[in-house]
ROKOLBA-970938 format. One record per residue: residue in three letters; x, y, z of N, C-alpha, C, CB in turn. Coordinates in steps of 0.2 Angstrom, whole numbers, plus 5000, padded with zeros to 4 digits. Each point is the difference from the previous one (the first is absolute). Glycine has a CB too. Layout:
ROKOLBA-970938
AlaXYZXYZXYZXYZ/...
end
This chain:
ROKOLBA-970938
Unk490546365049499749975006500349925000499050085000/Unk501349895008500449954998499349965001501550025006/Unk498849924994499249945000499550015007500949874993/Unk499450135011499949985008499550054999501149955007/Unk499150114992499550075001499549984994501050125004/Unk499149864990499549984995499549955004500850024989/Unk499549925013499349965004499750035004500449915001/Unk500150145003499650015006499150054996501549995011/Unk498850064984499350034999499849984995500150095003/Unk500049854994499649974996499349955003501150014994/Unk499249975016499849975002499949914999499950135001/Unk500749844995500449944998500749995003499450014991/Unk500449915010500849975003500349994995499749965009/Unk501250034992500449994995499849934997501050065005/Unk498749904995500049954997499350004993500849945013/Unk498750154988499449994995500650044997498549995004/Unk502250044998500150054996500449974995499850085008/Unk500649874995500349964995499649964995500950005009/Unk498449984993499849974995499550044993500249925010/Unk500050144994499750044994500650054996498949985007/Unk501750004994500650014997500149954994500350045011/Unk499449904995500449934994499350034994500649825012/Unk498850184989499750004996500150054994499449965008/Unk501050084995500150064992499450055003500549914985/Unk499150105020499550045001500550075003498949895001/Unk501450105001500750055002500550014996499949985011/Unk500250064987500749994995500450085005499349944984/Unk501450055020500350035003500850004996499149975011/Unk501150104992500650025001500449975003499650074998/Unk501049904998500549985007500250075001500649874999/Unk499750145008500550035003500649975000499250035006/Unk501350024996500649985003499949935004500350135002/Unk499649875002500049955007499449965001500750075005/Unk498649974994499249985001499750044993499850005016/Unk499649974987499349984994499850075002499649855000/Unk500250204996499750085004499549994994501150105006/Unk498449914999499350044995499950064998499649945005/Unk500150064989499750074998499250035003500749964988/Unk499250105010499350015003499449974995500550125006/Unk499849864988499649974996499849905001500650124993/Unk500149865010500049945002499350005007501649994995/Unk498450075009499650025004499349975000500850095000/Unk499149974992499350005000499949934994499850155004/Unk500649844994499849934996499749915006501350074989/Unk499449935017499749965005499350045003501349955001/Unk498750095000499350015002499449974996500450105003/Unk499749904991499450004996500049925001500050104991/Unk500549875009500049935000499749985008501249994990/Unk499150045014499749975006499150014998501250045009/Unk498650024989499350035001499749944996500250135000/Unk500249854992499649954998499849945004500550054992/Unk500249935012500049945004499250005004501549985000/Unk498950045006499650035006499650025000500550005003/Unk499150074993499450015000499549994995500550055007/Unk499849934986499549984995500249915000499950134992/Unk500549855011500149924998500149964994499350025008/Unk501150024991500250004993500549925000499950164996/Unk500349805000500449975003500549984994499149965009/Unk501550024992500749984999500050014990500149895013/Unk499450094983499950004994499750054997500149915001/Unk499350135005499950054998500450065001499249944999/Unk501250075006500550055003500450024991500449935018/Unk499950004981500549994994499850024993500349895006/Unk498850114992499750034996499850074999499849905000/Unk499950115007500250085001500550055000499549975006/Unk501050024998500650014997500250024994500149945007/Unk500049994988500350014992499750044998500249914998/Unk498950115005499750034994500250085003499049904994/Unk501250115012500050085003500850014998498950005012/Unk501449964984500950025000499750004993501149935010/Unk498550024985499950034994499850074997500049905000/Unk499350115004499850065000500550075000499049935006/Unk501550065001500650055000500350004995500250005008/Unk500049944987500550004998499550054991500949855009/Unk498650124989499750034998499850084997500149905006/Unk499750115002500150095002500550054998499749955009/Unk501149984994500750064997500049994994500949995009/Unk498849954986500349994992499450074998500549834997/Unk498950185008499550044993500450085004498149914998/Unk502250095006500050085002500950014996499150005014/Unk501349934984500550034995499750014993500949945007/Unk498650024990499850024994499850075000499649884998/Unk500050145006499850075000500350034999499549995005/Unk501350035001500550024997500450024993499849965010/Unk500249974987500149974994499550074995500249845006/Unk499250134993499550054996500150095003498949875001/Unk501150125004500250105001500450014997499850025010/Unk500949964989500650044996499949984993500949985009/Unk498849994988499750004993499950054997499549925003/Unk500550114990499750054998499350015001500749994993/Unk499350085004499049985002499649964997500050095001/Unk500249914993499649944993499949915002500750104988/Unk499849915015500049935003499750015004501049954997/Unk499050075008499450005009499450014996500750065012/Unk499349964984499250014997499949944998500150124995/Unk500249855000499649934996500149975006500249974986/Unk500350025018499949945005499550025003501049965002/Unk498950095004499250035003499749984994500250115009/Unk499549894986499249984996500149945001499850074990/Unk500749885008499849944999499849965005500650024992/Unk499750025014500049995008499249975000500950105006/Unk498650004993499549985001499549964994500550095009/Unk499749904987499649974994500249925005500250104985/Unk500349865016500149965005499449985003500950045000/Unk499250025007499650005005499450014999500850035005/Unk498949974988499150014999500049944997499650134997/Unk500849815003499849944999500049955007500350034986/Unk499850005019500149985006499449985002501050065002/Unk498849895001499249985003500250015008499449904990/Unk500650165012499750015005499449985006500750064994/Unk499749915011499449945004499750045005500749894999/
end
């Protein structure tokens, strides 16, 4: 998606779009020639508008949200390679790791 079509359903003008470029709140593909969005670029400016516009979230908190919903992802992909990791294991090893997992998780104080 080139920019123009991105403002237009985002419902932003080029100049919130550029400032939320300069912010690193967009992180885009160059193109050959233009700036093309992903469908993830999509729904990422959504969220940011939603923040803006309808919870009123403002400039520092847009920036704190964010880091922590890219850490969360980033998160996600490291526990779903470990997993991987632990499946090709012998058995004896997924075994002590699964115990100690849950010998772990019974010292956890669940809120």
């Amino acid at each position: 998606m080139n920019a123009q079509d991105f403002i237009t359903v985002i419902g932003i003008d080029s100049e919130t779009l550029a400032q939320w470029l300069a912010s690193g709140w967009l992180r885009v593909q160059d193109g050959e020639q233009t700036v093309e969005f992903t469908e993830v670029d999509l729904a990422r400016a959504q969220l940011i508008a939603d923040l803006i516009d309808t919870m009123g979230v403002n400039q520092e908190g847009v920036d704190i949200i964010l880091d922590l919903l890219d850490q969360m992802h980033g998160l996600r992909h490291a526990v779903v390679r470990l997993s991987e990791v632990i499946e090709v294991q012998p058995d004896d090893v997924r075994y002590r790791f699964r115990a100690e997992a849950m010998r772990l998780a019974g010292r956890v104080k669940h809120l």
